[in-house]
VOBA-1610 file (N, C-alpha, C; in pm, whole numbers, padded with zeros to 5 digits, always signed):
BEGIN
Unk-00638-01304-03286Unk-00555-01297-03166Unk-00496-01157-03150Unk-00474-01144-03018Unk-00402-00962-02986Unk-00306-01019-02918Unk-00215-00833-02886Unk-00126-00839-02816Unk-00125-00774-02731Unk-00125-00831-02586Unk-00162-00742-02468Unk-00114-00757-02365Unk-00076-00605-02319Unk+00025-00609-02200Unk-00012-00600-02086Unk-00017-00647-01986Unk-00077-00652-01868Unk+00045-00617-01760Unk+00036-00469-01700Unk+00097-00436-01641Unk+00054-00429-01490Unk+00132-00528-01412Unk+00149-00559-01268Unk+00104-00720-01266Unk+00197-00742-01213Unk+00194-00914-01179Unk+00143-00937-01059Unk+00061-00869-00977Unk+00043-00927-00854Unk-00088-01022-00875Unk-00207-00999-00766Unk-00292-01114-00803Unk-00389-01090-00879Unk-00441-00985-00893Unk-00539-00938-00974Unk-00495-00924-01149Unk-00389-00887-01136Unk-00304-00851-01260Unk-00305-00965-01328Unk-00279-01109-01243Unk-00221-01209-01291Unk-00356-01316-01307Unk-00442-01321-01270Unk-00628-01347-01317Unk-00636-01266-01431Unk-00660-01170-01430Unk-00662-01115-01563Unk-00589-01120-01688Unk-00434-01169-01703Unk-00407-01209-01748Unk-00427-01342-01805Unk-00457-01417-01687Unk-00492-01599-01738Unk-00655-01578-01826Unk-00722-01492-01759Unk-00833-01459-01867Unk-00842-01420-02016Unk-00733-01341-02054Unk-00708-01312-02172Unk-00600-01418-02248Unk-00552-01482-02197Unk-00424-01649-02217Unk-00562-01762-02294Unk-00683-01738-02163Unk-00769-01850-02218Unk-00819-01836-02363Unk-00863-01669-02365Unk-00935-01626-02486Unk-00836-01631-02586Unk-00723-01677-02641Unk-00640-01722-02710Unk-00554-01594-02739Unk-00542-01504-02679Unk-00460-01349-02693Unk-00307-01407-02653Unk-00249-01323-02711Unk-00089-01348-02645Unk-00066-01231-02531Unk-00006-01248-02409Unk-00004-01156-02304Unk+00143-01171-02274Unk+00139-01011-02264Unk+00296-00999-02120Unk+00269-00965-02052Unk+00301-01030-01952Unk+00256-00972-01786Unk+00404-00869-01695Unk+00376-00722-01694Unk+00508-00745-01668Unk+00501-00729-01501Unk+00626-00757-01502Unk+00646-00761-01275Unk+00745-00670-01262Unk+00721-00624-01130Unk+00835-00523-01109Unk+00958-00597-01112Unk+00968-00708-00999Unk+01065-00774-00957Unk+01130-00882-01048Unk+01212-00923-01098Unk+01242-00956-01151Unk+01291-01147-01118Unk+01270-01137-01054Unk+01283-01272-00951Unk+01103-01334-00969Unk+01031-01238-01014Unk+00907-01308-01012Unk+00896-01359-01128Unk+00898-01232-01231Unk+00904-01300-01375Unk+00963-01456-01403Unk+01073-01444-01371Unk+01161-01569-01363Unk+01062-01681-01338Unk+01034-01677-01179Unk+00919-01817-01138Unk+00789-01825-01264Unk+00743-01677-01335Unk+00617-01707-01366Unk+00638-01770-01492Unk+00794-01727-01572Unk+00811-01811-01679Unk+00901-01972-01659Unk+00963-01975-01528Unk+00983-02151-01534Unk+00933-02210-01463Unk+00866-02202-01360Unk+00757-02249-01297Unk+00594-02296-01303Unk+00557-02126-01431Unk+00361-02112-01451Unk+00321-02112-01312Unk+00416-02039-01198Unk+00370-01982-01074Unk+00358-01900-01085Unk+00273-01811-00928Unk+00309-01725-00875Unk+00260-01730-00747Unk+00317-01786-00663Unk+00287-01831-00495Unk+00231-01721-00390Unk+00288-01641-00403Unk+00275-01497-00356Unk+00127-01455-00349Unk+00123-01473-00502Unk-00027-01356-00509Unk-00118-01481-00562Unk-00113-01613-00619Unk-00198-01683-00640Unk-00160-01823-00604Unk-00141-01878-00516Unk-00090-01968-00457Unk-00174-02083-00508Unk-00124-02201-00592Unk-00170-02319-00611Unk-00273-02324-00789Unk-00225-02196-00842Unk-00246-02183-00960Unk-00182-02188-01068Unk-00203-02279-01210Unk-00124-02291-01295Unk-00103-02193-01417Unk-00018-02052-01441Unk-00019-01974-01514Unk+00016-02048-01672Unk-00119-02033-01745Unk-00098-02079-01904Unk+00019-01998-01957Unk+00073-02094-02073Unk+00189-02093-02163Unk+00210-01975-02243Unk+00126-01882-02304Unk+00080-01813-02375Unk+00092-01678-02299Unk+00088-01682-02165Unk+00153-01558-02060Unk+00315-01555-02053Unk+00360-01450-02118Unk+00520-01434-02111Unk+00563-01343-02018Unk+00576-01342-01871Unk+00657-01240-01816Unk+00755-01196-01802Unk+00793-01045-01742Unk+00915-00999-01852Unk+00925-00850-01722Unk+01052-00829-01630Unk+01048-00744-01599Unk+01095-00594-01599Unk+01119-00603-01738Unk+01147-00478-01836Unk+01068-00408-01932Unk+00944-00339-01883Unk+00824-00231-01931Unk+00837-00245-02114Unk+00972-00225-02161Unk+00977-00192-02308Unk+00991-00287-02370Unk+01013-00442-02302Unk+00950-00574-02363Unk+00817-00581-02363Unk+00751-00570-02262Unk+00641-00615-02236Unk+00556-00525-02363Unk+00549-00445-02357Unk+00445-00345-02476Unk+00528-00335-02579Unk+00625-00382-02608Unk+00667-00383-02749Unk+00561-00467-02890Unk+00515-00365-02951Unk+00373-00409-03043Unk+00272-00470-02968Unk+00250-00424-02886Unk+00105-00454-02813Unk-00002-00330-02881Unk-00123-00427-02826Unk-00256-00364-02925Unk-00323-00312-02749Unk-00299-00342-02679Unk-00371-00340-02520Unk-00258-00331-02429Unk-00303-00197-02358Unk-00223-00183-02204Unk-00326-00212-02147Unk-00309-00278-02033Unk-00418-00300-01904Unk-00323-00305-01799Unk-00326-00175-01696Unk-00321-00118-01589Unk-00377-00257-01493Unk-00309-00282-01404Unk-00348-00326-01264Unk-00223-00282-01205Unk-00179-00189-01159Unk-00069-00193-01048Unk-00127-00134-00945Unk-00099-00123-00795Unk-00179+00013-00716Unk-00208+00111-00763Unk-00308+00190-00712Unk-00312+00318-00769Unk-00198+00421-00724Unk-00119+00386-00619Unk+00016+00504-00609Unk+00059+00467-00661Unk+00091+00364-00768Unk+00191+00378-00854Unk+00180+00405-01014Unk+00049+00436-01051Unk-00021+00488-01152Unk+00103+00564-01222Unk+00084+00673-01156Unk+00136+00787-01245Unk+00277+00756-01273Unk+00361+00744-01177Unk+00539+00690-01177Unk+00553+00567-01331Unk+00421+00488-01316Unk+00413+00391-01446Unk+00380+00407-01574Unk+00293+00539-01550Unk+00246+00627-01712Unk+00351+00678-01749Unk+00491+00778-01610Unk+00592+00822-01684Unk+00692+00751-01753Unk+00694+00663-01644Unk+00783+00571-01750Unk+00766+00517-01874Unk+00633+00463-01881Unk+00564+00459-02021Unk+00608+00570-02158Unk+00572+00689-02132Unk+00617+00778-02214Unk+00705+00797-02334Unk+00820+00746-02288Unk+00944+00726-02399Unk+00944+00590-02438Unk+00841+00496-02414Unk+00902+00397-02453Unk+00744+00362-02580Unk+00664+00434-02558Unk+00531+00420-02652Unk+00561+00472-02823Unk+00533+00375-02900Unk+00565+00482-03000Unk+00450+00465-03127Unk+00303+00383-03082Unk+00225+00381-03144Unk+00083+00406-03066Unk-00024+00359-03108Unk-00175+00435-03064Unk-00185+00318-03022Unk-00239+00247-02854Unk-00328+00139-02784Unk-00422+00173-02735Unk-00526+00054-02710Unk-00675+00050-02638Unk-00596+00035-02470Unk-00629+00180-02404Unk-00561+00158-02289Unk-00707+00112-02197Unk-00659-00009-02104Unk-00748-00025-02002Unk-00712-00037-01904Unk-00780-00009-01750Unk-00765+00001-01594Unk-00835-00103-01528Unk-00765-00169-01452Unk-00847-00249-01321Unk-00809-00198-01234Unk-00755-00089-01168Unk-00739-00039-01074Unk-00804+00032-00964Unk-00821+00023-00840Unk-00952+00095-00773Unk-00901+00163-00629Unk-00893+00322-00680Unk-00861+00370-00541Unk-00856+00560-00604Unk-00883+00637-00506Unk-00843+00764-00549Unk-00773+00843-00496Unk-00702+00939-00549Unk-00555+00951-00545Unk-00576+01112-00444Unk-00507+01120-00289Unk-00541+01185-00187Unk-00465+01321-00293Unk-00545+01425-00235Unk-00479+01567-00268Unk-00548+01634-00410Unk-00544+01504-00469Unk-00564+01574-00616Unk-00693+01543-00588Unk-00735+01417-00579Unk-00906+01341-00565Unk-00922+01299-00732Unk-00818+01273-00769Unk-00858+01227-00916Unk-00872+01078-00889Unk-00952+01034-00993Unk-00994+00893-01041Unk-00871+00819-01100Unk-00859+00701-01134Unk-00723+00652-01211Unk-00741+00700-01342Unk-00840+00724-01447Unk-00882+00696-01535Unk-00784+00902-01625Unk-00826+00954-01469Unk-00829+01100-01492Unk-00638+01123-01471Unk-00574+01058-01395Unk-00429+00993-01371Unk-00351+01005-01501Unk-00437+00869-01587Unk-00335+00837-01697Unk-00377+00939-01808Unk-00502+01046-01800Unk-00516+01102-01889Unk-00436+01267-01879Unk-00367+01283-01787Unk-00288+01366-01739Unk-00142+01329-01762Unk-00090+01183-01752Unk+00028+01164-01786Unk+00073+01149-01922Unk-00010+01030-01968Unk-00018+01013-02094Unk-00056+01099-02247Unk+00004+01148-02320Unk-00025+01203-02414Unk-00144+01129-02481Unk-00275+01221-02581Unk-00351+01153-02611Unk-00373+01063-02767Unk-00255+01166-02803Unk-00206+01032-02955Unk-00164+00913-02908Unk-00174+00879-02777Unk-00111+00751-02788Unk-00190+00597-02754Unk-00341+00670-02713Unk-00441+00569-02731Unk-00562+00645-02775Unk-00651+00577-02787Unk-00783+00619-02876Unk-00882+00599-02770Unk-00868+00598-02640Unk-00954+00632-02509Unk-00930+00504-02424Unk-00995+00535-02292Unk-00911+00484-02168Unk-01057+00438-02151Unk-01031+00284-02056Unk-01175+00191-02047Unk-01089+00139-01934Unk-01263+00149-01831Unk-01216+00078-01671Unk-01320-00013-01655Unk-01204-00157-01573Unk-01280-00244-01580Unk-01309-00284-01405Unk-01438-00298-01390Unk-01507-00295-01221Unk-01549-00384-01241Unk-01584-00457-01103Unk-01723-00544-01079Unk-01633-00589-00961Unk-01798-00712-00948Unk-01774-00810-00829Unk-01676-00945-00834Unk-01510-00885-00812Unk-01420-01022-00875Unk-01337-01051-00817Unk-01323-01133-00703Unk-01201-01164-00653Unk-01072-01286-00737Unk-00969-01234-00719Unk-00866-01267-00781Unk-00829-01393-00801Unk-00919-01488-00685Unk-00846-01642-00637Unk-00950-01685-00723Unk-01079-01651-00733Unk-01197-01729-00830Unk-01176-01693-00959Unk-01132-01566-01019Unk-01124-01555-01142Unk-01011-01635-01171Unk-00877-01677-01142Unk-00775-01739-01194Unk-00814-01912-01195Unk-00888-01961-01116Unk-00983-02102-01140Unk-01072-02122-01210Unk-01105-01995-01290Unk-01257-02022-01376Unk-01402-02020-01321Unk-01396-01953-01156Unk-01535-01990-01120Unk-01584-01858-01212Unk-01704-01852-01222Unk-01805-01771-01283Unk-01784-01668-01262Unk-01786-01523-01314Unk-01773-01394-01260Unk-01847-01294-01351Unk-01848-01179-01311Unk-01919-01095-01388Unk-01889-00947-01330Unk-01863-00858-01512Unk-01769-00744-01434Unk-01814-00656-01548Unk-01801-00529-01506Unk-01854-00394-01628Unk-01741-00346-01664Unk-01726-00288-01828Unk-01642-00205-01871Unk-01711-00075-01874Unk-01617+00026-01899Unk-01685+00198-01927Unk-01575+00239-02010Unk-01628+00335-02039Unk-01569+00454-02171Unk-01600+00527-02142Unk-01565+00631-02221Unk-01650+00794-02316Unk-01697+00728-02385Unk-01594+00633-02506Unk-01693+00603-02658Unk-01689+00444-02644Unk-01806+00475-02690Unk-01887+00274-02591Unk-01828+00191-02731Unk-01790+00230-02837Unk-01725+00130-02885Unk-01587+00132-02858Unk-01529+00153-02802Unk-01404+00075-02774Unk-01424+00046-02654Unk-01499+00065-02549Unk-01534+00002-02421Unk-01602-00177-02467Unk-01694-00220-02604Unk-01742-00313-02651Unk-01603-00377-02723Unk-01479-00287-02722Unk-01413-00394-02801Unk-01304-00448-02695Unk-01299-00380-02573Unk-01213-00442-02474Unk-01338-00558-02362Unk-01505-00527-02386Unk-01585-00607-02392Unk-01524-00743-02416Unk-01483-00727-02600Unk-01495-00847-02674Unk-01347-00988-02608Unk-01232-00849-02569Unk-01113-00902-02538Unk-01145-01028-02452Unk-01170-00961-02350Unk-01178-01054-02180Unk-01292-01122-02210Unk-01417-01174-02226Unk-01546-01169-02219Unk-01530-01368-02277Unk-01544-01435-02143Unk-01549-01545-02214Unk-01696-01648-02130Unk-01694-01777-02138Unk-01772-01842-02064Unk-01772-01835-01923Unk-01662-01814-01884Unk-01666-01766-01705Unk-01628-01635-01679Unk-01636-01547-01776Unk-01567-01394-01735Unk-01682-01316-01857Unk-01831-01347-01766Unk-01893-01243-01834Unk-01873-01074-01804Unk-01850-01036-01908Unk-01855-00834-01920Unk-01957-00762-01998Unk-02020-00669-01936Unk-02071-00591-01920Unk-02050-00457-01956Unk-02106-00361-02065Unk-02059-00230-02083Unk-02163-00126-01992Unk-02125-00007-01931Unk-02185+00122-01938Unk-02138+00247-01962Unk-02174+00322-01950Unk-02162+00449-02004Unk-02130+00609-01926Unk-02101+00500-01701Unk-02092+00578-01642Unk-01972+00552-01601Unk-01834+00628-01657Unk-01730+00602-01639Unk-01686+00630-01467Unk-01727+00740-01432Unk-01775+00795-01315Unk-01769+00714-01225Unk-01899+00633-01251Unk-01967+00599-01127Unk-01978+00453-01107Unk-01824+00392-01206Unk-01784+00284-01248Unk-01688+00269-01152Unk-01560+00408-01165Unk-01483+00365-01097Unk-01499+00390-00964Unk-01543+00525-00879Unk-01572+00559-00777Unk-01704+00429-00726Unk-01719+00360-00737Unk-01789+00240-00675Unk-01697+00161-00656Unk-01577+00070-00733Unk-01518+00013-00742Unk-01376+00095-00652Unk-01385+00193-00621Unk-01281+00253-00484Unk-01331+00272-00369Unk-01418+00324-00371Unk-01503+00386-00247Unk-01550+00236-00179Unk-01601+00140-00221Unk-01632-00054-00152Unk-01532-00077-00076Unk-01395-00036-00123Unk-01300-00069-00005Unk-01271+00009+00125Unk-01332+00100+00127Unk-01323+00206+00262Unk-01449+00114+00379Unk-01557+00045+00289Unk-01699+00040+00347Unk-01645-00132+00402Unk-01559-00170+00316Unk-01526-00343+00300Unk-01410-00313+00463Unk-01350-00190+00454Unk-01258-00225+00613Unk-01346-00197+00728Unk-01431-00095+00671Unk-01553-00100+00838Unk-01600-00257+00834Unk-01642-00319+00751Unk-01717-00486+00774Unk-01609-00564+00814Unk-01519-00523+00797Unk-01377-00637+00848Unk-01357-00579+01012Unk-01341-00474+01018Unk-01364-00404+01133Unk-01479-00436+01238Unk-01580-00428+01184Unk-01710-00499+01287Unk-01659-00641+01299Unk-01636-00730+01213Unk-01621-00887+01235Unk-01511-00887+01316Unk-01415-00794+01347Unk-01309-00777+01450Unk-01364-00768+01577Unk-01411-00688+01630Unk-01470-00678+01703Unk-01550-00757+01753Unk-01579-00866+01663Unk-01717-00931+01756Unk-01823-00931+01724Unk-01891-00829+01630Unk-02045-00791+01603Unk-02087-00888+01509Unk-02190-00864+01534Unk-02307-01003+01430Unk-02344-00970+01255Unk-02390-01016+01201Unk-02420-00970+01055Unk-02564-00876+01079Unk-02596-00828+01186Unk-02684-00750+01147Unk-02650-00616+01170Unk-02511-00594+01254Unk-02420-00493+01208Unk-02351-00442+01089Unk-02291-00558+01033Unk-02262-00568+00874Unk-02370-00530+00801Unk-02500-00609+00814Unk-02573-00546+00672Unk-02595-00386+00720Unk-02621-00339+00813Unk-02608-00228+00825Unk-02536-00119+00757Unk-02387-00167+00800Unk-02257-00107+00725Unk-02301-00095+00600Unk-02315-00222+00535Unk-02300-00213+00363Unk-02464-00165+00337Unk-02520-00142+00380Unk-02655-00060+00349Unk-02641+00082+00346Unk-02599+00150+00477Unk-02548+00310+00467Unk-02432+00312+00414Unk-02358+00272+00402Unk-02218+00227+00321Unk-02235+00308+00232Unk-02362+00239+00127Unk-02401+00204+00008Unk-02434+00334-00043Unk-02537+00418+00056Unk-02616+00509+00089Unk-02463+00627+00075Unk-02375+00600+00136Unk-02259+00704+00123Unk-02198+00730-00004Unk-02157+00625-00035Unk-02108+00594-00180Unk-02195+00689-00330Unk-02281+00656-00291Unk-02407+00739-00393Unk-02430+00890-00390Unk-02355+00910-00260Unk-02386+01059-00208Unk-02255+01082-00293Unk-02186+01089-00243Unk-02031+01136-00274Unk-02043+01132-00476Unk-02085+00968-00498Unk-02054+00969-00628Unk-02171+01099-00726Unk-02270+01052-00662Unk-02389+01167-00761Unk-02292+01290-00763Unk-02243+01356-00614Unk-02203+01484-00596Unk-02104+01501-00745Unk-02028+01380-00737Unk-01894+01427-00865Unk-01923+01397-01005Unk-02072+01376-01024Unk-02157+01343-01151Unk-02175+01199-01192Unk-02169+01116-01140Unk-02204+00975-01133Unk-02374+00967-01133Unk-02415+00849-01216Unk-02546+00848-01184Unk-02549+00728-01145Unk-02641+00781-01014Unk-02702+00701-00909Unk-02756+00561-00867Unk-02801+00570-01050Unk-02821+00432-01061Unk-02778+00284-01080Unk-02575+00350-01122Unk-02525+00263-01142Unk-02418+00205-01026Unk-02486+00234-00892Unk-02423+00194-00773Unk-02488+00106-00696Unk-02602+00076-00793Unk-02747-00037-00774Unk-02660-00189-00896Unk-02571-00130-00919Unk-02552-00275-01019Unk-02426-00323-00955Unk-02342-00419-01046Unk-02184-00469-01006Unk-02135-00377-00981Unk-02083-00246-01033Unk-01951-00185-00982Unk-02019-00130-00841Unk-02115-00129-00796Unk-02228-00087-00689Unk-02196-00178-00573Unk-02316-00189-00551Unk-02368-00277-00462Unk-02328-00425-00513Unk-02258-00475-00642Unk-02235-00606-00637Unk-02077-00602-00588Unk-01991-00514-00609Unk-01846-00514-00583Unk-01862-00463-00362Unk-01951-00430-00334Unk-01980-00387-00255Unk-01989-00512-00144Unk-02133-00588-00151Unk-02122-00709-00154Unk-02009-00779-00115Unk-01934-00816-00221Unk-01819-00948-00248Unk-01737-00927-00185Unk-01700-00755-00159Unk-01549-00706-00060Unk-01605-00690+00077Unk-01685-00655+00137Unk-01716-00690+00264Unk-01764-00847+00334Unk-01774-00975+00256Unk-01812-01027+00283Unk-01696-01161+00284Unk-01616-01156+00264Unk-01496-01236+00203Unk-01351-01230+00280Unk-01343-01367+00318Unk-01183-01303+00355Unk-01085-01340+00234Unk-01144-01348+00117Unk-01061-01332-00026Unk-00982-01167-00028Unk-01068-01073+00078Unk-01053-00964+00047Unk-00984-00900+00112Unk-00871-00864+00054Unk-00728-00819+00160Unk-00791-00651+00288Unk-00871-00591+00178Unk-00909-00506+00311Unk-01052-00484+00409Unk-01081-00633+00369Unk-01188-00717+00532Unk-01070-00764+00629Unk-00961-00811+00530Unk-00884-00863+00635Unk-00814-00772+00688Unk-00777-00661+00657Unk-00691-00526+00731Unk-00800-00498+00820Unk-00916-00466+00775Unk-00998-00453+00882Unk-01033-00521+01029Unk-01045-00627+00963Unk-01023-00739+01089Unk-00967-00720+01200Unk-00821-00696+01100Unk-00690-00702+01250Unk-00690-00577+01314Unk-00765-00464+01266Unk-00805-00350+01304Unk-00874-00347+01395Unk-01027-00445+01393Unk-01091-00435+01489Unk-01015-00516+01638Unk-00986-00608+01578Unk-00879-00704+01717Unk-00787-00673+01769Unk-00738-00512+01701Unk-00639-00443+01821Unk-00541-00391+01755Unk-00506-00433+01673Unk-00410-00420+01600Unk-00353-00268+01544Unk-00266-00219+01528Unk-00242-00052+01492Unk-00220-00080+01320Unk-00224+00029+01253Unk-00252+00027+01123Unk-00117+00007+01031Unk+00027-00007+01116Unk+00134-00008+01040Unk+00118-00154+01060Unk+00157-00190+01173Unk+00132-00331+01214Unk+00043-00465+01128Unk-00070-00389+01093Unk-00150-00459+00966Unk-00127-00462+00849Unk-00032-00345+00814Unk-00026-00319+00666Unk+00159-00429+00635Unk+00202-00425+00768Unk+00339-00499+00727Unk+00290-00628+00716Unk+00159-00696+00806Unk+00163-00850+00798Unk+00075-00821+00662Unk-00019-00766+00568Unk-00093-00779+00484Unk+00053-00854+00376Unk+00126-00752+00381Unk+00210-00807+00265Unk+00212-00728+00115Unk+00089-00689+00154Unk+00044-00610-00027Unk-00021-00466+00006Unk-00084-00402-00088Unk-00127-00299-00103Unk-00295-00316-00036Unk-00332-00269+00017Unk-00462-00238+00095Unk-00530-00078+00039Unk-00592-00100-00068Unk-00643+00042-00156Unk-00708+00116-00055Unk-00801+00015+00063Unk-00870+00150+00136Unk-00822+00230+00179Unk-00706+00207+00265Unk-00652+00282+00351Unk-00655+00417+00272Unk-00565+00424+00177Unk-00520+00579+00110Unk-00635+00595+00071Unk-00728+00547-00011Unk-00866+00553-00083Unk-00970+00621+00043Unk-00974+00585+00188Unk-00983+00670+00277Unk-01000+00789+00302Unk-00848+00825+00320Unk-00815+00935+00307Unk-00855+01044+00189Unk-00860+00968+00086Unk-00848+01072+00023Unk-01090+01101-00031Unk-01105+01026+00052Unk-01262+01013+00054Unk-01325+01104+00184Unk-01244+01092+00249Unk-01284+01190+00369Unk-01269+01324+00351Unk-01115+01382+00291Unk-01105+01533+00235Unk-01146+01554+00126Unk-01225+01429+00045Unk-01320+01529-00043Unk-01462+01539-00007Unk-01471+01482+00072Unk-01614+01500+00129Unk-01667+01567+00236Unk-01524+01681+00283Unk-01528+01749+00403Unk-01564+01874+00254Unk-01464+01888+00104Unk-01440+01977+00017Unk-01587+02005-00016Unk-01653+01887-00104Unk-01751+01897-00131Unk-01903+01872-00027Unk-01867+01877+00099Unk-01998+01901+00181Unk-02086+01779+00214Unk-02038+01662+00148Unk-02130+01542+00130Unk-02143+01478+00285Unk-02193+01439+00335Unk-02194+01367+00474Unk-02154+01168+00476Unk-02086+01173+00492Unk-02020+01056+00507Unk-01995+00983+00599Unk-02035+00986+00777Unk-02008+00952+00863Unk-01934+00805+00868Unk-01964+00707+00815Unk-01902+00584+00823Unk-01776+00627+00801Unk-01752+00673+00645Unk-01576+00714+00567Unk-01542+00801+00691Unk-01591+00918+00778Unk-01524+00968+00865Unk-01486+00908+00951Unk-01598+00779+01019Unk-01533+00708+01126Unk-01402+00628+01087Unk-01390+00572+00951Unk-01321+00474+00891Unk-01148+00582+00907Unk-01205+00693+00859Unk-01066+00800+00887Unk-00953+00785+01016Unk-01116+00799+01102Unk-01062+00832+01233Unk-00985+00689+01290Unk-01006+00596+01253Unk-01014+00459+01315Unk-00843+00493+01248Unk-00819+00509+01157Unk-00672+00466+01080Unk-00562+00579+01087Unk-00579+00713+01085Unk-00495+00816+01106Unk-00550+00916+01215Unk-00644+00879+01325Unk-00653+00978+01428Unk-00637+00885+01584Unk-00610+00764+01521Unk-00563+00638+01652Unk-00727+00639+01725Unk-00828+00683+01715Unk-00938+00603+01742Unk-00970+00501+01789Unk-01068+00447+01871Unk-01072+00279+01882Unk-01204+00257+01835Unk-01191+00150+01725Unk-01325+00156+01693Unk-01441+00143+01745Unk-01436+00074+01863Unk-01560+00042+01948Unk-01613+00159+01925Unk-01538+00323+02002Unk-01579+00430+02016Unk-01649+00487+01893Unk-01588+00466+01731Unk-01684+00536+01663Unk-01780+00482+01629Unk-01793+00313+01654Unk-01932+00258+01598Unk-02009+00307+01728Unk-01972+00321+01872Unk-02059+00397+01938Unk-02158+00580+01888Unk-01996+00625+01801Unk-02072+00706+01762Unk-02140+00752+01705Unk-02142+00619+01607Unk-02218+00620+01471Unk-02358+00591+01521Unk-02400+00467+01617Unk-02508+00482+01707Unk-02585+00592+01776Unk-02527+00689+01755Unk-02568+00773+01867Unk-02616+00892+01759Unk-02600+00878+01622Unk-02618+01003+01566Unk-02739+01047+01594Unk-02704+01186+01514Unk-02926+01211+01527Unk-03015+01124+01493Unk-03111+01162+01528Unk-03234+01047+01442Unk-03262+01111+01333Unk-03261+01036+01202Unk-03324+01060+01072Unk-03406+00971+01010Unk-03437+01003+00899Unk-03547+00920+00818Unk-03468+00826+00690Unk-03531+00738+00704Unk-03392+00661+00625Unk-03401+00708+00396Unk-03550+00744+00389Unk-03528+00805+00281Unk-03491+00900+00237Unk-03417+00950+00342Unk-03411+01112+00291Unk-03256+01077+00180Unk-03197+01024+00198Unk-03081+01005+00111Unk-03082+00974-00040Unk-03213+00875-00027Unk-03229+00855-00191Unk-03329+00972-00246Unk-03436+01049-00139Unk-03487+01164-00156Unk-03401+01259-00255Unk-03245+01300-00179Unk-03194+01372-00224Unk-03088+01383-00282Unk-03044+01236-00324Unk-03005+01233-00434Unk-03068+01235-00568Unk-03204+01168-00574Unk-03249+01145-00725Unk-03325+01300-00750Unk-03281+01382-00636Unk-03366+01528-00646Unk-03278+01607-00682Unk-03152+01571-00675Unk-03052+01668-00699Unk-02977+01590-00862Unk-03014+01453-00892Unk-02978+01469-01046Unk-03154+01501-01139Unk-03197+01521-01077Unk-03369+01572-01177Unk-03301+01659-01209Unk-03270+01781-01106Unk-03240+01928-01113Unk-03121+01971-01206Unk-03044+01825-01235Unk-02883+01847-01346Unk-02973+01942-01475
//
């Protein structure tokens, strides 16, 4: 048995936790709010973020950071990604031994364009874990806390401690998966939600699924561009953190930003959506900060630009899926042409 802290109680945080409760680990989950903790320890609720689910006994929440990791063997990160860093500092003074730090977090951080992974390795001093492991795939929050079936990749630098946070989570309904492209692990698992609000966006609007597969086809095609550019290989945007997380978030209204999208396409202005969402919506900022690196690094992105324009240039989307129609004519291989031509040449 371990001891593992699972930092952020919302819904993802709190699946992942009941996953590691099942595998017989002891967990603290901690919450910001302190009014939640409360319900999650006299209740085994949490209405909010998992409505109609029973949180096991063996989850202790606690909304004071220096309970929660007091002798823990595992940090696992789920909070937004803006609140990454504010949570590593606080961390700081209160760490006073070496953990297996891990991330479920998916979004990249505007200005800097860092990854989460690159976040905590900037805040965090490195005596204080023995390497940082991110966990992706195709998983929505309401099926993993019921036990339906799922399946999700870990990454590292050093693939054995990526196999031993493997071993943590990894049960009969929460198969995991290791690779070796930390990269192109997480930038799949951020970049799906920029592509997941254009598909919520078309279903706003009206359009049919042969608009959608569209989307998540050049989507897909974008994603690969951008990621090869920042050293990701190519190939691992063909698996779960790929095209399977890709998939599951455009297709779902499990998925909070199909559903921002949605109300996007039906008229809606982008503050207006983000107050009824209730929660954090990763694309939006994940957006942003996908468009100015891909203006930095040269990559062509037209969807992420339209997706820009739709949310901070007041756009209407009709107009950019018009314009996305209208581009030049090209050849549809030239993208995988030149990507698998430009990692030969690494």
């Amino acid at each position: 048995m371990e001891k593992v802290a699972v930092l952020g109680a919302g819904s993802w945080g709190t699946a992942l936790a009941i996953v590691l409760a099942d595998n017989g680990h002891q967990v603290g989950l901690w919450a910001h709010r302190e009014e939640l903790a409360n319900e999650i320890n006299t209740s085994r609720t949490n209405e909010k973020y998992l409505k109609g689910v029973t949180i096991p006994d063996n989850i202790k929440a606690d909304h004071r950071l220096e309970e929660v990791i007091q002798n823990t063997d595992h940090l696992v990160f789920v909070v937004p990604t803006k609140a990454i860093r504010e949570v590593c500092q606080d961390l700081i003074g209160l760490l006073d031994h070496k953990v297996t730090i891990t991330h479920a977090s998916k979004g990249i951080e505007p200005g800097t364009y860092k990854r989460v992974s690159e976040i905590i390795r900037e805040e965090i001093p490195s005596e204080y874990y023995d390497d940082i492991v991110v966990l992706s795939g195709p998983s929505h929050a309401e099926e993993v806390s019921t036990r339906q079936p799922t399946t999700v990749t870990v990454s590292a630098d050093q693939i054995e401690v990526a196999e031993k946070v493997q071993e943590l989570f990894m049960n009969r309904q929460f198969r995991v998966y290791t690779s070796p492209d930390i990269v192109g692990v997480e930038l799949g698992g951020a970049l799906k939600n920029i592509i997941a609000l254009g598909a919520g966006i078309s279903d706003g609007l009206g359009y049919g699924d042969n608009a959608k597969a569209a989307l998540i086809t050049r989507g897909l095609a974008e994603i690969a561009r951008l990621g090869t550019s920042m050293g990701a290989n190519p190939l691992t945007f063909s698996g779960l953190t790929g095209v399977g997380d890709l998939i599951v978030t455009c297709t779902s209204s499990h998925s909070r930003n199909w559903r921002a999208g949605y109300k996007l396409g039906q008229g809606n202005d982008l503050d207006e959506v983000l107050e009824q969402m209730g929660m954090v919506v990763e694309g939006v900022r994940t957006a942003k900060a996908a468009y100015q690196l891909s203006l930095e690094q040269g990559v062509e992105m037209p969807i992420t630009a339209g997706i820009y324009k739709i949310l901070f240039e007041s756009q209407h989307p009709r107009d950019v899926v018009d314009q996305l129609m209208t581009r030049i004519r090209r050849h549809e291989m030239e993208d995988l042409t030149n990507i698998l031509d430009e990692k030969m040449s690494d």
